[in-house]
N, C-alpha and C positions, 0 to 999 in steps of 0.2 A: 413760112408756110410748110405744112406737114407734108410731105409724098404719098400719094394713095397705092393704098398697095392691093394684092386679091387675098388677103392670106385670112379674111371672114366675108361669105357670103350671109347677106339677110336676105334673100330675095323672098316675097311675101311674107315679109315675119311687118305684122300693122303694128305701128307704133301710136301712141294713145302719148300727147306733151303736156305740162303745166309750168310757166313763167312765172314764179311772182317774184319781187322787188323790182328794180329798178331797170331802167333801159339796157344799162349794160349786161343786165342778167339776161336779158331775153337777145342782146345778139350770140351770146353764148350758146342760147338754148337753138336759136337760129345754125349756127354754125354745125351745132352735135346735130340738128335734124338733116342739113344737107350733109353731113357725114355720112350717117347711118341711109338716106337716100341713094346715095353713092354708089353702096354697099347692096342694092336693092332691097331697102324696105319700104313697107307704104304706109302713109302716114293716113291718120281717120282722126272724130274729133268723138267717136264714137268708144266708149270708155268698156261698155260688158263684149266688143267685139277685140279690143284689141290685145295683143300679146305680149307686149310690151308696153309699162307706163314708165313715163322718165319727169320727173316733178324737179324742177332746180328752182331753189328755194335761197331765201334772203336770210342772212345772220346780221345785221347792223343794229339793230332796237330791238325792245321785247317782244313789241307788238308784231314785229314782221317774223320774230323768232315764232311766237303763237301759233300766228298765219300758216304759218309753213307746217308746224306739228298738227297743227288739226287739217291742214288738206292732205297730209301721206296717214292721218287715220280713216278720213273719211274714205278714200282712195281704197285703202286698205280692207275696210271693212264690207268692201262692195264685189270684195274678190271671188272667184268663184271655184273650187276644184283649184286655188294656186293659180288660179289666173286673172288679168295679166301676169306676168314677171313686174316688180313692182321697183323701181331704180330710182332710187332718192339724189340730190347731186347736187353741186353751188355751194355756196357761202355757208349755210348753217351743216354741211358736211367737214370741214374746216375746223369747226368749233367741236361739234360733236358728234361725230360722224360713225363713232365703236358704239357710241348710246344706244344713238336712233335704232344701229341694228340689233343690236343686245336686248333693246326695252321693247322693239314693235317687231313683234314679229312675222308679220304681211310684208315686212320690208326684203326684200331678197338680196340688193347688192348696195353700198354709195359707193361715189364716187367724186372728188375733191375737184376744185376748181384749175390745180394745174397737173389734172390729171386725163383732163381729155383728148390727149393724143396716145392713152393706151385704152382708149373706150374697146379695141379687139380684145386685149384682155381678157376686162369684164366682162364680155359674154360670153367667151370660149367659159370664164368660171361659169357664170348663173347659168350655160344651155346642160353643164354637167352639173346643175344640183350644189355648186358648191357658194354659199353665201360669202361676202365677201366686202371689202373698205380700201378704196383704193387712194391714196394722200401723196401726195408726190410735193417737195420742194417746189416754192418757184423759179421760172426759169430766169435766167440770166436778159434776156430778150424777151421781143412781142412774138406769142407765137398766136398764130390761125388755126383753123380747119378748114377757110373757106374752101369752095361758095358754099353760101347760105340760102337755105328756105324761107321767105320771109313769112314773118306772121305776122303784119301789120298790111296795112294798105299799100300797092306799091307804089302811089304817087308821094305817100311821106314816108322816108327811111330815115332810121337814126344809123351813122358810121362811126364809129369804136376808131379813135386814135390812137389810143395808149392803154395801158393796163396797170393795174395798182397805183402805191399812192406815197409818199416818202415826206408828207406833212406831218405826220403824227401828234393831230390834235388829241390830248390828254383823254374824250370822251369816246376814242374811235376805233374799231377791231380791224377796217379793212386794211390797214399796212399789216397786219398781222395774217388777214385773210389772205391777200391778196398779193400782198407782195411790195417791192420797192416798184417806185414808177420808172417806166420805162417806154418810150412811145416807140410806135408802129412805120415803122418804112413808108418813107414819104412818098414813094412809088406805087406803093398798094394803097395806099389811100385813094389816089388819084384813078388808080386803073379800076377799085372798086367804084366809087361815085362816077364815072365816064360810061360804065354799066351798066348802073341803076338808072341816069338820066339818061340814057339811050333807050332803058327798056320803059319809061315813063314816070320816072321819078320827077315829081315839080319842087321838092324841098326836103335837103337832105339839114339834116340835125347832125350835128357836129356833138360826140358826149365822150367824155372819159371820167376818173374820178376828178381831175383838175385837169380841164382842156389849156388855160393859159401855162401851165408848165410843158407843155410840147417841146422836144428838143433839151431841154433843163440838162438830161442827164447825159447828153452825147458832148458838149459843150463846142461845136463844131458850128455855131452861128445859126441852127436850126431856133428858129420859133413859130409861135401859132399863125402869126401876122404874114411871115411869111409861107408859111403853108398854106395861107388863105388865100395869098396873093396870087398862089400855083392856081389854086382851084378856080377862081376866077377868072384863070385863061379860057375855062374849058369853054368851049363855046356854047352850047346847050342853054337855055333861058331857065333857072330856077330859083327856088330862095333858097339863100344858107343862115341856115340858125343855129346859134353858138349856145352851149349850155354849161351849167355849173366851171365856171368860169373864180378862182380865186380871188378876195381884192385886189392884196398887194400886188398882183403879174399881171392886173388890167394898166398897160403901159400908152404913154401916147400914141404908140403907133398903133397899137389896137385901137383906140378910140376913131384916133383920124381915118384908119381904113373901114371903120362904119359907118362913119361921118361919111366918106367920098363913093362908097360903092353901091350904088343903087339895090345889088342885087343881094346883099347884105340883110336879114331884116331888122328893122332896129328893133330891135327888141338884145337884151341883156342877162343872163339868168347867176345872178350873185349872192350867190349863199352865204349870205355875214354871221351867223348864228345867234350873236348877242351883238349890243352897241355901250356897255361897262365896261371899260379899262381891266378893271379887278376880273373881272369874269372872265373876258378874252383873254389876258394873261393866264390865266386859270385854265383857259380849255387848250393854251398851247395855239391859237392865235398870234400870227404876224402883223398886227396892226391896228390901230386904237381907234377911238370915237371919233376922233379928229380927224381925222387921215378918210373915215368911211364918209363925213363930211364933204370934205372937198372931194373925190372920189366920184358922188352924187353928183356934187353941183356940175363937175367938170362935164359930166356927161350930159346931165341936162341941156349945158350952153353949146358943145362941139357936138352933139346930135340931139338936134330940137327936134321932139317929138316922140324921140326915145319910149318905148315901155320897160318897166325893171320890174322882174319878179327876186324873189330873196326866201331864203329859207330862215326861221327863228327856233332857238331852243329854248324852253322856258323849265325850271326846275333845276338847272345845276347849283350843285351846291359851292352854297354863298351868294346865290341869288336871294334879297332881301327884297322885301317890298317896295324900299326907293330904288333899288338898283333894278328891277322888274318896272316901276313906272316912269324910271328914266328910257325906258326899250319904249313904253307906250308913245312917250313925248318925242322920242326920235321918230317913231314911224308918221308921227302927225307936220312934223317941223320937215321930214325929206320921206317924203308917201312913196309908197311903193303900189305899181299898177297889180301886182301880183305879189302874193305872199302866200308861205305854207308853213306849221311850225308841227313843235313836236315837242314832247314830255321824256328829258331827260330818262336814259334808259343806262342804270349801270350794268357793266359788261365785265367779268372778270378777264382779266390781262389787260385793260386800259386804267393806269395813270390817275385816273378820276377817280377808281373807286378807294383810294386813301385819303379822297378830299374829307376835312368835317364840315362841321355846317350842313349837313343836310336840307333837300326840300322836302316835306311831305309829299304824295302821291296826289294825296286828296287839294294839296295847297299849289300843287302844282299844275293839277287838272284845272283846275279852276283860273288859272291863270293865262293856259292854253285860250279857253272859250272866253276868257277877257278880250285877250290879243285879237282873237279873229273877228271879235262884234267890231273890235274896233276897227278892225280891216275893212270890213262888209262897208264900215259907214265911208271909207276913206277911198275905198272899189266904187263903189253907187257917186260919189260925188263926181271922182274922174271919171266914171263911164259918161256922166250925164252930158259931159263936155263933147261927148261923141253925136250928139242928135243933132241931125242933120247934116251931116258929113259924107263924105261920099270916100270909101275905103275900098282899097283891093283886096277881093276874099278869095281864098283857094277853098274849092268847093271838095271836103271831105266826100258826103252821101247823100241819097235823099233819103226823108223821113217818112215821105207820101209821096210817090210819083204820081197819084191821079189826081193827086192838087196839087204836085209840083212846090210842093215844100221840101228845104233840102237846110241842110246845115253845114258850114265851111269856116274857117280861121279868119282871121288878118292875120299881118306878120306881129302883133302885138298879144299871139296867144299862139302858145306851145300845144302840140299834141300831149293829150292826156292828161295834165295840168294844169290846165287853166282852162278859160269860158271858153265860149262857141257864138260864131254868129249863126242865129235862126231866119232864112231865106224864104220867101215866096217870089215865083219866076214866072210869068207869062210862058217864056219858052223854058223844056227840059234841057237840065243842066248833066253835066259830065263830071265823075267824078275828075280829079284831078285837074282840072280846068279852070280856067281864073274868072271871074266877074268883078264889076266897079257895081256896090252897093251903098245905097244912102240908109244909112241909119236912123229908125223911125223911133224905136224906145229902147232903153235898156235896163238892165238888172246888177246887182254888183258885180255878177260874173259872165252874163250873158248879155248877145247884142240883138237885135234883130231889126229886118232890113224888107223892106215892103217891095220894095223897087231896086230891081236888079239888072246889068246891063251885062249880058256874055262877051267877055274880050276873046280873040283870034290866039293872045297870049299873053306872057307876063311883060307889061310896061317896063321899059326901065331905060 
């Protein structure tokens, strides 16, 4: 954890934030706002008042690299007189960080991902006029800035275990972005989540780039299982939900500790990319068709009732059309309750872009919106098996409080990624508060629940 020091005051300088990728990026951008809060600044969601904008942006795919150039132009071109100060930061600073400043020039400062412990720095440059690229090595350790300002709800938190990533699948920048993995003090984790469910957190989300490599790199008997096993002392009633999770390091004892811990949700999030031998071998995969087989089945049998979501790639090259409808036939022969894919994206300094064989773009797109029909039909069959059930939901918001419609998860659906159950309540509900709901109809991705009963707390 970094030392706060006084050697920059922001006091009323508003700061104006934009998150996009993924969870980790936004505890990141969490952390720079209770930094810079620290420091007295105030934060607004309000864009032509504030004086500061800080945009930390996604470099992993093309599409998220787009993302990110068209929100620091939009941003940009909304400026007024040179205001905000306009701070670009994250993942595609990393990549191209001299560009961005060089090509846009609304852009005033970036700043790299292991560079946010000289965030004083960069504003002592940008308050003197001086533009600037701040890239720093990664560090040897997990470092913080906490505490963090949350920007999500605070009954669901996601907590950052580790940082970077030392798999180096052939298609992939963030060990290159991001660093060797390295996991976080098992003390800070705990003393963080012991926090958050005190201050009303019902379901903390457990994320790193590979949550089951926890401890890997200390070799000191630390693992996930047993970290889990800590957190489940804490006394407090909540769900813990585990995410992107690698095959090969889902071990038994992970399984059986989901299997056994009520407060666990079953639910799984297993990024396999592809289910080709040739292909996995290919992306630098530890583990073949076989192996993601029994994998499936084991968990199906030692947690009955399990939900698994998975991530797919379609378009790497030397994916063929049998090799592409062997993905379709595996998803049908071991369904997945959740899935999400993506249209290979080459990236210079990964591995893949010396692969031949090419996919087209166009043969590739096409193969995406295959996959997911076929998903939708494979979501709606398993959903259907939910009517009439009576499930524990944590009550996200309401939708309509004067008709008391409200929307809230099971533990068999992730914040942000996946469906929602749609709630009607006789009595007002709370966010963060649990109800037993019977499931009336559903949709491939959505549930809804006519009849709702308010629990005191979470069962278990």
């Amino acid at each position: 954890m970094i030392k706060r020091t006084n050697h920059l005051r922001l006091k009323g300088l508003k700061v104006y934030s934009v998150s996009l990728g993924c969870t980790k990026n936004r505890v990141d951008t969490e952390e720079v706002l209770g930094y810079l809060a620290g420091r007295g600044a105030v934060l607004t969601d309000d864009y032509s008042s504030a004086d500061l904008a800080f945009v930390n942006t996604c470099g992993f795919i093309e599409e998220a690299q787009q993302e990110a150039i068209n929100t620091i132009l939009e941003l940009g071109s909304k400026k007024v007189d040179g205001k905000p100060i306009l701070v670009v930061a994250g993942c595609l600073v990393e990549v191209y960080g001299s560009t961005i400043l060089a090509r846009i020039e609304e852009v005033d400062g970036a700043i790299g991902v292991h560079s946010y412990k000289r965030l004083d720095n960069l504003f002592k440059l940008l308050f003197a006029g001086i533009k600037t690229v701040l890239k720093d090595k990664p560090s040897a350790e997990y470092i913080s800035l906490a505490p963090r300002i949350l920007t999500t709800p605070a009954h669901s938190v996601n907590v950052k275990i580790a940082e970077g990533c030392s798999n180096r699948c052939s298609y992939c920048l963030i060990p290159s972005i991001r660093g060797d993995y390295r996991g976080r003090d098992e003390k800070s984790i705990l003393d963080e989540i012991s926090i958050l469910v005190s201050g009303g957190a019902s379901e903390i989300v457990l994320i790193a780039q590979d949550t089951t490599a926890y401890g890997s790199e200390w070799g000191d008997g630390k693992s996930l299982s047993k970290l889990i096993r800590k957190i489940m002392q804490l006394p407090e009633k909540f769900w813990l939900r585990i995410m992107y999770t690698y095959p090969s390091r889902i071990d038994d004892d992970l399984i059986d500790l989901i299997a056994s811990e009520s407060r666990i949700c079953n639910y799984l999030d297993i990024p396999i990319q592809h289910t080709d031998d040739l292909i996995l071998k290919m992306m630098g995969r530890h583990y073949n068709n076989t192996y993601l087989k029994s994998l499936i089945d084991k968990l199906r049998v030692t947690v009955p009732g399990i939900a698994l979501r998975t991530t797919l790639m379609v378009g790497f090259p030397g994916e063929t059309r049998s090799r592409f409808q062997g993905m379709l036939d595996f998803i049908e022969s071991r369904p997945f309750e959740k899935m999400g894919a993506f249209v290979y994206s080459r990236q210079d300094g990964t591995t893949a872009v010396d692969q031949i064989r090419k996919v087209p773009r166009r043969i590739a797109e096409r193969r995406r919106a295959e996959l997911m029909i076929k998903q939708q039909e494979i979501a709606l069959r398993l959903n259907r098996d939910m009517v009439g059930k009576n499930l524990i939901v944590l009550v996200d918001k309401a939708i309509d409080s004067k008709e008391n419609w409200y929307v809230g998860r099971s533990e068999h659906q992730a914040p942000d990624v996946d469906g929602v159950v749609y709630m009607h309540s006789d009595k007002p509900l709370k966010a963060g508060g649990w109800v037993r709901a019977k499931i009336s109809a559903v949709s491939p991705y959505n549930l809804l629940a006519l009849k709702v009963t308010p629990l005191d707390e979470l069962p278990v």
